[in-house]
N, C-alpha and C positions, 0 to 999 in steps of 0.2 A: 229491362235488362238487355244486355247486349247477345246477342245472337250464341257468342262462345261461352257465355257462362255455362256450369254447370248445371245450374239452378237458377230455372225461369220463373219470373214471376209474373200475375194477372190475376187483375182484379176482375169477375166477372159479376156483377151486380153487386151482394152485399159477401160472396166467396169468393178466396183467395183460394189461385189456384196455382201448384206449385209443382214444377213437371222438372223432372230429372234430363238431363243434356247431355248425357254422353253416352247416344246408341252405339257409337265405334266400337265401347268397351262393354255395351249389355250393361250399360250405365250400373257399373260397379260400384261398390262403396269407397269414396277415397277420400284421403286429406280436404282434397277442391271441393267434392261434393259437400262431405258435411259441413266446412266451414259455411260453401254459399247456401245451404239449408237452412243453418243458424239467420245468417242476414237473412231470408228469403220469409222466414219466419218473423222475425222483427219488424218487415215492412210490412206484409201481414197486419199485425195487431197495432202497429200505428193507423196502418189505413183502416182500422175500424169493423175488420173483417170479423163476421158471426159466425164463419164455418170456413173451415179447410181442406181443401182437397188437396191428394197427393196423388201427380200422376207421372207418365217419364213417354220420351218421345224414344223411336224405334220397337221391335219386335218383341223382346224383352222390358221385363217393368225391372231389374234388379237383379244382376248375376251374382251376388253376393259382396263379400268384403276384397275391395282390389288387391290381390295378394302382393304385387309389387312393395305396396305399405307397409303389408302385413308383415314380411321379409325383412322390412327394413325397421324392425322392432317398434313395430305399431303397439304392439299391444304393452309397451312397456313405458310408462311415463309420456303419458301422450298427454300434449297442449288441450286445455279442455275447450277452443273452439275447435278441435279434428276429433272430439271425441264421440263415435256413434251410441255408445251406452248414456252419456250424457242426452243425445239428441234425441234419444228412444223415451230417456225418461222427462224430457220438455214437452215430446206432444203427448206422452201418457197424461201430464200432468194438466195440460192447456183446461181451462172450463169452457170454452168451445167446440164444437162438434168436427169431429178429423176423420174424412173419409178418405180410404186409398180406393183408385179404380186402377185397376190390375189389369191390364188389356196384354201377357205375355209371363213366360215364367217371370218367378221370385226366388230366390236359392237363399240359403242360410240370410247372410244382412239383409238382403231382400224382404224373407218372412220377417226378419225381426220388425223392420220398418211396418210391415204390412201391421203384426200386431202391436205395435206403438202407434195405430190408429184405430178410432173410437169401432168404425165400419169400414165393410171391406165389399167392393161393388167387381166384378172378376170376370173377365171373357172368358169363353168357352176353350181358350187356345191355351189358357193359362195353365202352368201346373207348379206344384212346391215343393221343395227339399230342402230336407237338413243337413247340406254334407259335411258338416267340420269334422266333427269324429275321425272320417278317413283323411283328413288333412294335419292332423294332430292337436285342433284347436276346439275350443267349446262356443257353443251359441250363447254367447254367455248372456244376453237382454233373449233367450227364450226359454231359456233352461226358468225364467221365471214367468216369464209372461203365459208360455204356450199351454201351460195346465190349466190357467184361468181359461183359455179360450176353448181346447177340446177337451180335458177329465185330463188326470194323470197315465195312467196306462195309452192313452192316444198320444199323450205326448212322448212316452219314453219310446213307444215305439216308432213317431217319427224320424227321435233325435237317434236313437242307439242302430236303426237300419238304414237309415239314411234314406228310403224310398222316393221314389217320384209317386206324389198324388196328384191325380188329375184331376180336372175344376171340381167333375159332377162331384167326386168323393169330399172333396175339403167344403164343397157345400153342405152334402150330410154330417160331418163331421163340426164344424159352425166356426170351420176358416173363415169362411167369404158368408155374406149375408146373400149376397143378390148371387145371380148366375146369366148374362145378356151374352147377345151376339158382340162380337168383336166391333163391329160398329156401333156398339150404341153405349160402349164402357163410359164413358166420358160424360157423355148428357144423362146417367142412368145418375152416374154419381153425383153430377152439379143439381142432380133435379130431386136428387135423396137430401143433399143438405138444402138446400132451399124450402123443402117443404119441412123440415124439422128446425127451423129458425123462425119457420115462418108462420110458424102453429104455435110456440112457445115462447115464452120473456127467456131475455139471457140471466135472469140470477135464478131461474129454477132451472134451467139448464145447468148451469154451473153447479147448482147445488146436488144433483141427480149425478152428476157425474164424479163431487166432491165424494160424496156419500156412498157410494159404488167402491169405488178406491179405496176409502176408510173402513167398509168389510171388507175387502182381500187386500189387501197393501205389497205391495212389493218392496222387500228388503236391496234397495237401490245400491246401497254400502255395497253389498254383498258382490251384486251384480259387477261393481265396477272392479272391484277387487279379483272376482275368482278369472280373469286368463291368466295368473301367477301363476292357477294350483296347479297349471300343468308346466312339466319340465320344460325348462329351454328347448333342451336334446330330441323332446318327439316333438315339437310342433317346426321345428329347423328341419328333420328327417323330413315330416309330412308336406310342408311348403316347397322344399327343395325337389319333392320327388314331384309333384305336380307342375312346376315352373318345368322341369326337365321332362315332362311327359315319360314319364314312368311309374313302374307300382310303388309304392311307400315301401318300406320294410321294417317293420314294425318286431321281427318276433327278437330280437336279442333285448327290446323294452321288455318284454313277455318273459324273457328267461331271467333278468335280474327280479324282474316282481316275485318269480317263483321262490328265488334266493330271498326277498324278503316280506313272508307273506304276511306281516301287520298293515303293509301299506292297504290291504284287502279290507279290513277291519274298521274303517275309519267312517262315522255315522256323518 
């Protein structure tokens, strides 16, 4: 691929390795991106590729969802080659092995990406958050994914405080599998899927991971559907206040909820 794509591709023996391209932006989630994800993915499994890696070039692996996009009614009838809940649920679904190496934070779309892969290989520099919440938007591919990966109560409370976790803790917690120095994210990760191809056939691979999937299944429907459930009006407030570098203000959503307290009730 050519140097300005978003999404680089290479082949390195029998993994395909797939490194995000736009450190300018903390290689955010945009339109460009996932489109050339989709392609980047496609030559992938033409070339015959047994495992996948996902990696991104500059200091960050993944600032989150470009809000620019998001602004510009991303989340509402989006083309399903720009769709990132679609992209989350292609490599969820791949029967090959999809490692992310994390050599920098990952924020909201970032984690999602992270957990829309099988393994997660992490420098020591890295850290993770969920901040939509305070932006008026939901993490909507981890509100499903992330309970599979740390218990439910570790997920509510990533998504509902937003915190910054740092590498060691999302190690303990069973974000990231591996935990390396910052130099060695890359080869820790090419050399995790190479020995797990390279010890197994690909149709009990496939079927180990079929199978995994069919006890917890993720309600995809669901996933793609719920940025609706939230208003227009908060996530234009929360977007708007963050492009403008100021606080959100949030409390007169607070005071009509008060005026109708069924919306509380709702399972």
């Amino acid at each position: 691929m050519k140097p300005t794509d978003k999404v680089l591709f290479d082949l390195r023996g029998h993994t395909a390795l797939l490194t995000l391209n736009d450190p300018d932006r903390r290689n955010a989630l945009s339109r460009d991106i996932v489109r050339g994800f989709f392609k980047a993915l496609e030559r992938s499994l033409e070339a015959g590729a047994r495992a996948i890696v996902v990696s991104a070039h500059g200091p960050a692996f993944c600032a989150g969802a470009n809000i620019d996009d998001l602004r510009d009614g991303w989340m509402e009838g989006k083309d399903p080659d720009e769709d990132p809940a679609l992209l989350f649920r292609r490599l969820w679904q791949l029967g090959i092995p999809v490692i992310a190496a994390v050599q920098g934070p990952a924020l909201g779309g970032g984690m999602e990406l992270l957990l829309a892969c099988d393994l997660a290989v992490a420098s020591d520099a890295a850290w993770f958050a969920m901040p939509e919440l305070g932006h008026g938007v939901i993490p909507n591919s981890a509100v499903a994914l992330l309970p599979r990966t740390v218990g439910w109560r570790q997920a509510l409370d990533l998504i509902l405080t937003r915190r910054r976790v740092p590498a060691a803790e999302a190690l303990a917690l069973g974000l990231i599998n591996r935990l390396v120095p910052s130099d060695q994210v890359l080869d820790s990760a090419l050399d995790l899927a190479r020995d797990i191809v390279g010890k197994a056939p690909p149709g009990a691979l496939a079927a180990a991971k079929a199978n995994l999937r069919a006890h917890a299944p993720v309600a995809w429907e669901r996933v793609l559907a719920s940025p609706t459930d939230v208003p227009r009006s908060e996530w234009q407030e929360g977007l708007d206040a963050f492009t403008e570098r100021r606080p959100a203000s949030f409390e007169h959503f607070w005071a009509s909820a008060a005026a109708s307290p069924e919306r509380h009730r709702r399972t």
